[in-house]
N, C-alpha and C positions, 0 to 999 in steps of 0.2 A: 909642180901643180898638177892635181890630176884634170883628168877628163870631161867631171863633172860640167853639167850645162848651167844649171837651173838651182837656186835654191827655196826654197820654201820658209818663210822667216814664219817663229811662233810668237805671238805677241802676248803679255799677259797685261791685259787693258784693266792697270786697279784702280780702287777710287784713291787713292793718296799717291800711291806712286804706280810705275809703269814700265815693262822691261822686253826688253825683247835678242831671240836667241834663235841659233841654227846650230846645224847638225854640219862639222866639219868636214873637208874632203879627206880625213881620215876613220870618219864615223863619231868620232867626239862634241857632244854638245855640248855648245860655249854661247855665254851670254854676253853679247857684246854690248860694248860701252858705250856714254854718249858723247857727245864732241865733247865734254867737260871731262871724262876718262872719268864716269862712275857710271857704276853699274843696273842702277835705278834713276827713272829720272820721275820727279812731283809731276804726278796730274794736273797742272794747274795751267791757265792760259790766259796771257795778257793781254791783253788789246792793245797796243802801244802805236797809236795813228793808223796809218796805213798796214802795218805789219803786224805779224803775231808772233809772240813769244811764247815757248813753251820748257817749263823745266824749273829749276834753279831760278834763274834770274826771275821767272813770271812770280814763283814763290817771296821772293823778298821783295819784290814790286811792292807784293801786297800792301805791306807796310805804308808804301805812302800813295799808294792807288788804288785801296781798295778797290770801287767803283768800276774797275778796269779790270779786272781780275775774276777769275771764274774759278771755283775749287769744287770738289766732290761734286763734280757733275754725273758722274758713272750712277748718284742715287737717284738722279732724274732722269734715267735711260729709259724712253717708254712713254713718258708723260704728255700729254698731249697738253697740258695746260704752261706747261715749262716754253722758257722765252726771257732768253738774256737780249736787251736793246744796249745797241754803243754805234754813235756817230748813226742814227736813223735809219738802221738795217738792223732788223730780226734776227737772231742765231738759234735753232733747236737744239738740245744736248746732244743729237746726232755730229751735227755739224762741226760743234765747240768739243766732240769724243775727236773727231775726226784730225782735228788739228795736232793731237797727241799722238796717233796712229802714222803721221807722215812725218814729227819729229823723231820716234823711235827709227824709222826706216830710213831714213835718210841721214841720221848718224851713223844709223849701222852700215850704207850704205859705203859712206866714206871711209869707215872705220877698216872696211874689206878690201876699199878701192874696189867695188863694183857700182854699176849703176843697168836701172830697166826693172827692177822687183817688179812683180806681177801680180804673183800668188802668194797668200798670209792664211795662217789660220789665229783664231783670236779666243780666246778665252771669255769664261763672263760665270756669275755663279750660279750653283746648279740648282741653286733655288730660283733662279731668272724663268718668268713665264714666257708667254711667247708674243706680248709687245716690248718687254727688254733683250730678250733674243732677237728679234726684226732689227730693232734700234741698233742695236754691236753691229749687225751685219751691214746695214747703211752705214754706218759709221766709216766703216772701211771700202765702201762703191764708194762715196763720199771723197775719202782721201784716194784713191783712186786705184786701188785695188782691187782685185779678183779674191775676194773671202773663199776659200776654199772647204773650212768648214768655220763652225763655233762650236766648240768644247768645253766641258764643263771644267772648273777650276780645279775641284779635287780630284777630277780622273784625269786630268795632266798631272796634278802632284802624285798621282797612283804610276801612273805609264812611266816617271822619272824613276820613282822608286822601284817599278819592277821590272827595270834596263840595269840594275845592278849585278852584280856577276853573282846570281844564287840559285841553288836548283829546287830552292826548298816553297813548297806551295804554302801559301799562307791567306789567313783574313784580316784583312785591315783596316781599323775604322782611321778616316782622314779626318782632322779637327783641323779644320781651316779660320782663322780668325786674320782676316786681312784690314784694312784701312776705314772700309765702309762694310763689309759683307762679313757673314758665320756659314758658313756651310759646315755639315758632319756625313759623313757619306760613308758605309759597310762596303768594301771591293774587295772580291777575291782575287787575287794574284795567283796566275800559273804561269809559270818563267816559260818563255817563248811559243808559251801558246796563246794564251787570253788574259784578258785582264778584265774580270765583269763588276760592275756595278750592279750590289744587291739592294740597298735601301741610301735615298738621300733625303737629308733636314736641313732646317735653318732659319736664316732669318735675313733679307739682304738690306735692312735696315738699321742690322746691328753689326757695329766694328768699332776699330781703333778710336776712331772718328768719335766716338759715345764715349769715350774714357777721357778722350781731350777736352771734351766740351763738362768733364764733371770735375774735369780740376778746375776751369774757368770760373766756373761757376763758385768753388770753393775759394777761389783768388779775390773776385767781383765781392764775398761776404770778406775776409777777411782785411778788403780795403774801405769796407761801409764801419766794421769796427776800428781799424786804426782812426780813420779820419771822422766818425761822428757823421758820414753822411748817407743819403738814405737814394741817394740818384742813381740809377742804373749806367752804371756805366758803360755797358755795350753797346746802350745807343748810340755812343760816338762811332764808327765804322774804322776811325784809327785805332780805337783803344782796344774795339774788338779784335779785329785783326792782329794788333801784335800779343795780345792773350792769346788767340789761339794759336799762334807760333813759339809763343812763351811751354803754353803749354804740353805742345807734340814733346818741345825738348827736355822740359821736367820729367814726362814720363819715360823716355830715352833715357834719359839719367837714372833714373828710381829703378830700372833693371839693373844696371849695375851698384846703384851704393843707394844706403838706407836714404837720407835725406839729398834736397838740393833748396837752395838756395833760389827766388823768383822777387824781380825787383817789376813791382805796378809803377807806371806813369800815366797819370791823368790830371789835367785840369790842374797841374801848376804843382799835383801835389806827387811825392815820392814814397813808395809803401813798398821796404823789402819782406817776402813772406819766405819762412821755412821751409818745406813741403816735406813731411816725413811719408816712406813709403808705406808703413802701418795704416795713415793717415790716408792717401790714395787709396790702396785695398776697402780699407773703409766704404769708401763714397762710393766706390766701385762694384761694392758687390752683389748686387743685384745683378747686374750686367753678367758678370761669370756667370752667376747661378743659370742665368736664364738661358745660358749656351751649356749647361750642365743639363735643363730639362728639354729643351729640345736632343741632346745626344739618348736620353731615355726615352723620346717618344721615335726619332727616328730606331733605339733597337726594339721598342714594343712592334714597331711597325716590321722590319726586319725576322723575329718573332714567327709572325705572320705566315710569313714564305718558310718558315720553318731552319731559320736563322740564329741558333740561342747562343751562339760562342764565335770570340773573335781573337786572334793573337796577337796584333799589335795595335796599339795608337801613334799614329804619326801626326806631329804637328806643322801646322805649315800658316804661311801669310806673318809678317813683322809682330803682328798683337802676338802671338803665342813666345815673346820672346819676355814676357814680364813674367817672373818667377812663379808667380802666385798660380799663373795658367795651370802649368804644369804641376804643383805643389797641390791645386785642386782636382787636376785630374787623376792623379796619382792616390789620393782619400780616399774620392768617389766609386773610382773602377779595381783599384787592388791592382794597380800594376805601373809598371815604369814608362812613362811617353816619350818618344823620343822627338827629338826636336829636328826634323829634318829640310835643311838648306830653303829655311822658310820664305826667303827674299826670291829665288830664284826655280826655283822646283817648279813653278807654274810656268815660268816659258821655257823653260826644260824641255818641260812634256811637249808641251805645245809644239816645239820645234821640232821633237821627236816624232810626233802625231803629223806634220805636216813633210818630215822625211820620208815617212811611211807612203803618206799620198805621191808622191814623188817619185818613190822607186814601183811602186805599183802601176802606176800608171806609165812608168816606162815597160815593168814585165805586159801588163795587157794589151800594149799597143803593138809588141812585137808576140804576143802567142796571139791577136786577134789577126794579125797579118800572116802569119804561118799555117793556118787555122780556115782562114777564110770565114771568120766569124766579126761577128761586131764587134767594139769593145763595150759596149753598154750590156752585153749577154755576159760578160763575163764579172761580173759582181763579186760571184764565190768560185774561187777558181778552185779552191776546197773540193766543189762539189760537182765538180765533171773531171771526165777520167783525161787527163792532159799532164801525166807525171813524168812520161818522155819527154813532151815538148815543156812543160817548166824547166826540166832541169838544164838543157839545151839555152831557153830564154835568161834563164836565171844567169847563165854563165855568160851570153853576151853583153845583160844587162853590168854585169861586173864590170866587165873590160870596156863598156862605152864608159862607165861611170869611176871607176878607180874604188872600187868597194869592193868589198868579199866579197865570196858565194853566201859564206855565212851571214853577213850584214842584209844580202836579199831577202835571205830566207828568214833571216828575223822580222822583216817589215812587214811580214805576213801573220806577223800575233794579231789574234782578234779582240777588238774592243765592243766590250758590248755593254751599253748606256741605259737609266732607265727613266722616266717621266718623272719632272717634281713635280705637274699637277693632275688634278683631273679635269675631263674634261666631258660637254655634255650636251645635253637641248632640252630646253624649255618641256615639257609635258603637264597630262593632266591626270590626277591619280584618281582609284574610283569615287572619290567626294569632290570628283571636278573644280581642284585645289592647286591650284600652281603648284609644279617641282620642278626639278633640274635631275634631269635622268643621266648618270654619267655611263657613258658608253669606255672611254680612259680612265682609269683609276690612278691617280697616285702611285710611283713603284711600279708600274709596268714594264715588264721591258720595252724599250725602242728597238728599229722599228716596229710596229705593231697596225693591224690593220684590221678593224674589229665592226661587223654590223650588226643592227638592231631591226626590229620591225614596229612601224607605230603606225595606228589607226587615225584615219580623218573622224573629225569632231563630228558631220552631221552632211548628210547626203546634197549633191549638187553644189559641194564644199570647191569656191574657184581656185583657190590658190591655197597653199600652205607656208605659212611664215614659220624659217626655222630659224631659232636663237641658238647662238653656238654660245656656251658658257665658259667660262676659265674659274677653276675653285682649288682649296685646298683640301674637301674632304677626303674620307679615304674610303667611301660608303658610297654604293650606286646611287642613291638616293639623297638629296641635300635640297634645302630652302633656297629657293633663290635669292633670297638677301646672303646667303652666303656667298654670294655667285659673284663674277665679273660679266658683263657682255665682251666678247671681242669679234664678233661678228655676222652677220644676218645673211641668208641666203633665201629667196621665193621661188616656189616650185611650183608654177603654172599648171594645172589639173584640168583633163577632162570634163566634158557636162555627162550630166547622168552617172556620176559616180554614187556607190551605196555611201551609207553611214561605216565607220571602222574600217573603209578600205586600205588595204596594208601601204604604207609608204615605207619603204625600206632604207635607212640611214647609215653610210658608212662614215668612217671617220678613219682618216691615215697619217698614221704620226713617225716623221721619222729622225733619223739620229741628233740632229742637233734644234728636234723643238720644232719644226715646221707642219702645218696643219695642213689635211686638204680632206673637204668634204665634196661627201657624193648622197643626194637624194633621188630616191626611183621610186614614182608611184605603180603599182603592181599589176594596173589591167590593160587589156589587149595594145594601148598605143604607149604603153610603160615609158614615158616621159621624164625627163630627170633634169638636175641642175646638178652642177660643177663648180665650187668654190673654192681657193685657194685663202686662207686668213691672212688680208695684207688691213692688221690693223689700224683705225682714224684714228690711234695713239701715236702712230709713228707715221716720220717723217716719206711724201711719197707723190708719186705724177710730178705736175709741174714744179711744185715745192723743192722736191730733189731734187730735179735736172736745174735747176736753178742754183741750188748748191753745190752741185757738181761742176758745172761754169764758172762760178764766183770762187770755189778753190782752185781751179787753174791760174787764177791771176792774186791772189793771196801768199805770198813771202811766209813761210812757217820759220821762226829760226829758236 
């Protein structure tokens, strides 16, 4: 056994299933198993009295406890209206992510024969704005970790793919098709220097999840014609439930062989249905197509930055394992996708991404200690001249940890992330017209830290209300009904100020989606506010410390 102290588990938090991985004490990343000895475990969580189930067993629950049963919560990550009730206590999708977050770790836990995990990094997709980014991160204070980052989905399946042994520099567009979410994201790969993200798309309300629910749909008709009747039958919450588990494995099947076989039970009556795979494609394809135009506006957008060519498609997430995927991507683009270790490639990275933090913050702690410097000065170790004392650090760092030199020096690839949204404030254009002025754009790189100057409305003006918006244009300028609010800050103003006195607006965004605003009004007692975006979508103050106590005394199994 080597040396190692500490690991860093990578989670990839999906909506259908959920898996989580580390980086061995010989440099190897392995995705470990659940107490059931597979490799993925269902999103899904049971309420079962006192205790919580998660896994397997919470999935086939379903069947005869619906009501008790929580699935595809990951698409209500963020929502503020969201609120499962069982036995007269509230749960947020924070809460009900969370219980998924402490069964991954604590199988993995036992699976290692360690115990004490601390640090995780977690995944989420990289179309998530930044109240489903808060949301992941509570998720895991929640379960009672120390999130050390959240990462986007396809720049883990990027960082797996370019930890393979190749020298050769490439661009790759990532087609993520998972359980609930699409992402398509352009990253260029340079083998053990960087790995950037140039342009991301998508949609996290499309996935697997949308193809289940259109065979159902297609089941539900073809038991109104066998039986003559015209009743919805998904109102029933049994009948629903075992269609949609009917249906996940239909379409399991339909990757491998043309047809399968699906037997309806409801209401006394028995209806076996064919399901041919032609037939699926069918009903389906709107859905493809629609992850076809979104991968053309994310490369128009890519384009942009002056981005016109890419070498590979890598496919990744369980959906991309249906023939057609690839069969359509291959028409579309003129080239061969490869379909790369779709199930596990996200906590791959992850874990690899969360190696990296690991051994980095052993090298800064011993160059900030030789050094006499702080570890927080030391950010880009790149960029101060300390190549004696790295190589010196590097080498102790090996020998506390049982790793290369090499293995150090590799943890030092840079990743660099960009914004899926934009981002903005309320203003008023010269027809004194509401807009949303975005200061973020869409495709930025992170981190990034950008200000503006905006003029008060009209002299002896007391305060200035700023609206912080969240959008998807890709244009400084957009309607506010395009808009989200995610946040408000008031900036208390001197008396006797002119008309258009300059307020100065900054906006700081950095790598995994975190916002912090700064406004400065410009004359002699230049007064300013300070906000950080802890959005009223997500779970927070007494709410969460309340959920944070009540998962201490909560059984996950």
């Amino acid at each position: 056994m080597s040396k190692q102290k500490k690991r860093i588990f990578g989670i990839d938090l999906g909506t259908t299933y959920s898996s989580i991985a580390c980086v061995d004490e010989y440099g190897k990343t392995i995705v470990i198993p659940n107490a059931e000895n597979e490799r993925v475990t269902p999103s899904v969580v049971f309420f079962d009295g006192d205790s919580i189930v998660v896994g397997d067993i919470a999935k086939e629950s379903s069947k005869l406890y619906p009501d008790e049963v929580v699935s595809f919560v990951k698409r209500s990550m963020g929502e503020q209206n969201y609120i499962y009730e069982f036995n007269g206590k509230q749960y947020r999708a924070e809460e009900i992510s969370s219980f998924i977050i402490r069964k991954v770790v604590q199988d993995a836990e036992q699976h290692l024969g360690i115990s004490g995990t601390k640090d995780v990094v977690i995944t989420c997709p990289a179309y998530f704005g930044i109240n489903e980014r808060e949301a992941t991160r509570r998720a895991g204070e929640i379960a009672g970790y120390n999130v050390r980052q959240i990462i986007n989905e396809p720049t883990a399946a990027a960082i797996t793919y370019g930890s393979m042994e190749t020298d050769r520099e490439q661009v790759v567009l990532v087609y993520d098709l998972g359980g609930g979410t699409f992402d398509i994201t352009m990253i260029e790969i340079k083998p053990h220097a960087s790995i950037e993200v140039i342009c991301t798309g998508g949609d996290h309300n499309l996935g697997g999840k949308d193809w289940d629910d259109r065979i159902v749909a297609h089941l539900v008709e073809e038991f109104q014609k066998s039986t003559g009747s015209k009743e919805d039958i998904l109102e029933d919450p049994d009948t629903c439930q075992d269609l949609q588990l009917s249906a996940e494995k239909a379409k399991k099947v339909l990757s491998q062989r043309e047809k399968t076989p699906v037997l309806i039970t409801h209401g006394g009556e028995r209806v076996k249905v064919s399901l041919e795979r032609k037939r699926f494609e069918n009903i389906t394809q709107d859905l493809l197509e629609r992850t076809v135009s979104l991968t053309h506006e994310m490369l128009h957008e890519a384009r942009k930055k002056g981005r016109d060519r890419f070498d590979d498609i890598i496919l990744v997430g369980g959906s991309t394992r249906m023939p057609i995927v690839a069969e359509r991507i291959r028409q579309e683009f003129s080239t061969e996708p490869k379909l790369f270790d779709p199930d596990e490639a996200v906590a791959k990275g992850a874990a690899i991404y969360g190696w990296k933090i690991f051994l980095q913050d052993e090298v800064k702690d011993k160059v900030a200690k030789k050094t006499g410097r702080k570890v927080d000065e030391l950010d880009d170790l790149e960029d101060i001249d300390l190549k004696d004392v790295l190589d010196e650090v590097e080498e102790i760092v090996a020998q506390d940890t049982g790793y290369t030199v090499s293995d150090i020096q590799r943890s030092r690839i840079k990743i660099q992330n960009v914004t899926s949204k934009s981002f903005g404030v309320i203003a008023h254009d010269s027809n004194d017209q509401e807009i949303v002025y975005n200061l973020i754009l869409k495709n930025n790189d992170v981190p990034i830290n950008i200000s503006r100057a905006f003029g008060t409305a009209v002299a002896n003006q007391e305060a200035a209300s700023i609206q912080i918006m969240e959008n998807e244009s890709g244009e400084t300028v957009t309607r506010p009904e395009h808009a989200v609010l995610i946040g408000n800050a008031v900036l208390n103003l001197p008396s006797d100020l002119k008309e258009n006195t300059a307020i100065e607006i900054t906006f700081r965004l950095n790598e995994e989606g975190r916002l912090e605003i700064t406004a400065e009004e410009t004359s002699e007692t230049r007064r300013s506010v300070n906000v950080t975006i802890e959005t009223r979508s997500v779970i927070q103050g007494e709410e969460l410390e309340k959920a944070k106590t009540r998962a201490q005394h909560i059984v996950v199994t």
